[in-house]
N, C-alpha and C positions, 0 to 999 in steps of 0.2 A: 368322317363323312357318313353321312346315313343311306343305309343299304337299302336301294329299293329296288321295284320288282315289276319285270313284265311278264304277267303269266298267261299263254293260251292254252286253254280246255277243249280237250275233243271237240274244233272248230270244224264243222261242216261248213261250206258254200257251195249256195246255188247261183248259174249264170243262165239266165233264160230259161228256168227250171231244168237243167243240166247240171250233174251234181261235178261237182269242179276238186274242192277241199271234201276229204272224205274220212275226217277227226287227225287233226293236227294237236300237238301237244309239244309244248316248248314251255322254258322256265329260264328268262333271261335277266340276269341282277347290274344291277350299277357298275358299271367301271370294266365290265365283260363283254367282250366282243364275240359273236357268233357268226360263224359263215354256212349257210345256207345255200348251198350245191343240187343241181340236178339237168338232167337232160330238158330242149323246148318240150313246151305242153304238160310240164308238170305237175305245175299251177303255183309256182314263186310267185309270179308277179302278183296272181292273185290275192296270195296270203297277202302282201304288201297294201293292195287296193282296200281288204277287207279290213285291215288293221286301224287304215286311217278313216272308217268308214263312206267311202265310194256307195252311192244309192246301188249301183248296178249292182251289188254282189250280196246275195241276200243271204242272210245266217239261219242253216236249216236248224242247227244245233251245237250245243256248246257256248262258250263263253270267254272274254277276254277282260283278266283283270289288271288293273294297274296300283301298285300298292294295297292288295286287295280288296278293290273295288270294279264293279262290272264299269265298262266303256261304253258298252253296247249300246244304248241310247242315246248317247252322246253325240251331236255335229260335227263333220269334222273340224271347225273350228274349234270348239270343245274340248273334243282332245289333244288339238295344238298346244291349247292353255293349261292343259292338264302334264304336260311333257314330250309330246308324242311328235318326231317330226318324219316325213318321209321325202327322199333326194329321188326323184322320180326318174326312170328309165328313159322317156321321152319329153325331157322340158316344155313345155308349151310356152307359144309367143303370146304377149299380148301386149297389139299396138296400142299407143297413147297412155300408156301406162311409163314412166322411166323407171329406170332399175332403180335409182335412188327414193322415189316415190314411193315403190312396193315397199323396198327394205324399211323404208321409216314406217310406214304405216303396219308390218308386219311383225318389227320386232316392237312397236310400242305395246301394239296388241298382246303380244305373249310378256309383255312387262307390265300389263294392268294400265295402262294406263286412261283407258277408255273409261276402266271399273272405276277406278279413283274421281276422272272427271264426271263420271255421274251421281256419286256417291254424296262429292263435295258439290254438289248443284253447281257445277259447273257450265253454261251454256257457249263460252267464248270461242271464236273461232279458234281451232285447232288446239283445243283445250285436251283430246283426245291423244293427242302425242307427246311425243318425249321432246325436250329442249333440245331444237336441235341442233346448238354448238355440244352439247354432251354427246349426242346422236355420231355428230361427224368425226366426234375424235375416236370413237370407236372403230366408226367405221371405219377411217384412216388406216387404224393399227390391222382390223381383220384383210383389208387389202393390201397392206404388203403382205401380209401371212400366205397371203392365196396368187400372189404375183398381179392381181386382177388391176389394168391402167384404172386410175378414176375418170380417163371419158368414156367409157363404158355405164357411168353413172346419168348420163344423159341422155344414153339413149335408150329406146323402146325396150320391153325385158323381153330378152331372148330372141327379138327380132334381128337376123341377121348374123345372127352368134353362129359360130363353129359348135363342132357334137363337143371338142374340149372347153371350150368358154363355157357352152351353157351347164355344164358339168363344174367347173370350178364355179361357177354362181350359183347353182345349189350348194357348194361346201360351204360358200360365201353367207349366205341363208342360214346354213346348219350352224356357223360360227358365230352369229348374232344373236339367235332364235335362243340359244344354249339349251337343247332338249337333254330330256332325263333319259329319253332312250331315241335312235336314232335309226328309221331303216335306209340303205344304200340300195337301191334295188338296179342291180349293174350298173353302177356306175365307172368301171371300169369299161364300157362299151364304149368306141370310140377314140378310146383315147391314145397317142401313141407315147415312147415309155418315158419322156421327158413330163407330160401332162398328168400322167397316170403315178409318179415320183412326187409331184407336187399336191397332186388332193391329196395321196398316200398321207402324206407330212401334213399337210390341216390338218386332215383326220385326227389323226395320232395327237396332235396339239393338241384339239379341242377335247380328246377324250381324257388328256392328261391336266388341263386346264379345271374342268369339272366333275370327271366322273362320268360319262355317260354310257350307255350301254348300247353294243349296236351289233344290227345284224346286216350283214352284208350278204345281200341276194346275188352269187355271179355264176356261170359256166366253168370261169377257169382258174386255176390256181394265183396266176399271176400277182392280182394285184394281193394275195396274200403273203406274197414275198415281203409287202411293203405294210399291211396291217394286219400282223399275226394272231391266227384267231385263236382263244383260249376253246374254241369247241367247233367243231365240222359236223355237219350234220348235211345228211344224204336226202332229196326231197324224190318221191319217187310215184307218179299216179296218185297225187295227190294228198300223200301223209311222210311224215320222217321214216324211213326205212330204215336206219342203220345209223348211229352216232359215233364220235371218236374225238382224237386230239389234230394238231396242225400234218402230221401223216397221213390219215386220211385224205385229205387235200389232195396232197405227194402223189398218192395211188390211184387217184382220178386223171391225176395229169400223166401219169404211164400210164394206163391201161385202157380210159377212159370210161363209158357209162357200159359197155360192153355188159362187164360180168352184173352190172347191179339189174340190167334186166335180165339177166337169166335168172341171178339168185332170187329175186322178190317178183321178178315179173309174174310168175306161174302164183306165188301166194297173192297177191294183188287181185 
C-alpha cells in the first residue's frame, strides 16, 4: 500500500482577525491514527474547520500539504476529491435532501464520476452518478457495518436524527467516501457506550479496510479505548504542547488538564 501523507506547517489561523492557531505542526501518514486532546477554547475544532478549508478561518501563515502538495487553495470540495474527509462535531440538517440522495450524489463525486461524465461529453440525465444498483449494494453492505435501519435512507439528512444517529451517519459517509485521511472532530460527544462501541468498530473496519489515516479531535480518553491511537498529542492555546504514545491519553484522564496549564500555560 502506498504511504501517504498529511502534513501541517506552522499553521496560523485567524477568526475575526483574532489569532486562534498560533503555528501548529503535525505529520500524519496512511494507516496511522492520531488523537488530538485538549481543554474547550483551544482551538481543535478550529484546526478541524481550517483543514477542510471553512471560508471563516483565515490562514495567517503556514501551510497544509497533502502528498506534498499545498491544499491551501483548494475548495472544500477539492479536497474532498483530493482525500480529505471531516465527521463534524455538529451534523447539520438539511431538509428536502434524503440521506440516500446525499450519499449517492456524494460518494459519486469523490468517485469521479461527474469528471468522467464530462470528459466523455456526457449530457444524459444523471449521467454524473454512479449506477445505482452498484451504488446500493454498497451501500447495503456499509449499513449493516454501522447498524444504520435503511428507513433512515428516506428520510431528510439529519433531520430529526438523535446526537448518536447523526454521528453514525457521518461514519456512514466516512465508509463510502473511502478518505486517505479522515478528521473525527468529537465524535464521541453524545454518544452513550453502546453507540460509541459501534462507530468505534466502523472506524477500525474502514481504517483496516483502506488504510486511512485519522485524527481524532476529543476531551476524553474514552473512545480511545475503542480506537487506539498510535500518537497523543496535547493541543494547548492554540499549538501541540507536548506529544506521546496511547499513555498519554491514560494521564489526562487521571489528572486532567490541570498540570498541562501550569506546565505550558506560563510559556504560552
Amino acid at each position: 500500500m502506498e504511504l501517504k501523507t498529511l502534513e501541517i506547517r506552522d499553521l496560523h489561523i485567524n477568526v475575526g482577525g483574532k489569532p486562534i492557531l498560533k503555528g501548529v505542526d503535525l505529520v500524519i501518514h496512511s494507516g496511522e491514527t492520531h488523537a488530538l486532546m485538549g481543554p474547550n477554547g483551544s482551538g481543535k475544532s478550529t484546526l478541524s474547520y481550517a483543514l477542510m478549508g471553512h471560508p471563516k478561518y483565515e490562514i495567517a501563515q503556514g501551510d497544509v500539504l497533502l502528498n506534498g502538495e499545498s491544499i491551501l487553495d483548494l475548495e472544500p470540495d477539492e479536497r474532498s476529491r483530493r482525500g480529505l474527509f471531516l465527521a463534524m462535531q455538529y451534523p447539520v440538517a438539511v431538509s428536502g435532501v434524503t440521506l440516500q440522495s446525499f450519499l449517492h450524489a456524494a460518494t459519486s463525486a469523490a468517485r469521479g464520476y461527474g469528471e468522467q461524465a464530462r470528459s466523455q461529453g456526457q449530457g444524459r440525465f444523471n449521467s454524473h452518478l454512479m449506477p445505482l444498483r452498484e451504488f446500493r449494494q454498497e451501500l447495503k453492505e456499509k449499513l449493516a457495518l454501522l447498524q444504520v435501519d435503511d428507513s433512515f435512507l428516506r428520510r431528510y439528512l439529519n433531520e430529526g436524527f438523535s446526537g448518536g444517529e447523526k454521528k453514525r451517519v457521518e461514519i456512514l459517509q466516512m465508509a463510502l467516501l473511502k478518505p486517505v485521511f479522515a478528521i473525527l472532530d468529537e465524535t464521541d460527544s453524545g454518544l452513550d457506550i453502546d453507540a460509541l462501541r459501534l462507530v468505534s468498530e466502523g472506524v477500525n473496519q474502514i481504517q483496516k479496510e483502506i488504510g486511512t489515516g485519522i485524527l481524532i479531535i476529543t476531551h476524553y480518553q474514552r473512545i480511545l479505548n475503542y480506537i487506539r491511537p498510535d500518537f497523543v498529542h496535547i493541543f494547548y492555546q492554540g499549538r501541540i504542547v507536548t506529544s506521546g504514545d496511547a499513555k498519554l491519553a491514560e494521564t489526562l484522564e487521571e489528572q486532567g488538564y490541570e498540570w498541562v496549564q501550569q506546565q505550558f500555560g506560563a510559556a504560552s
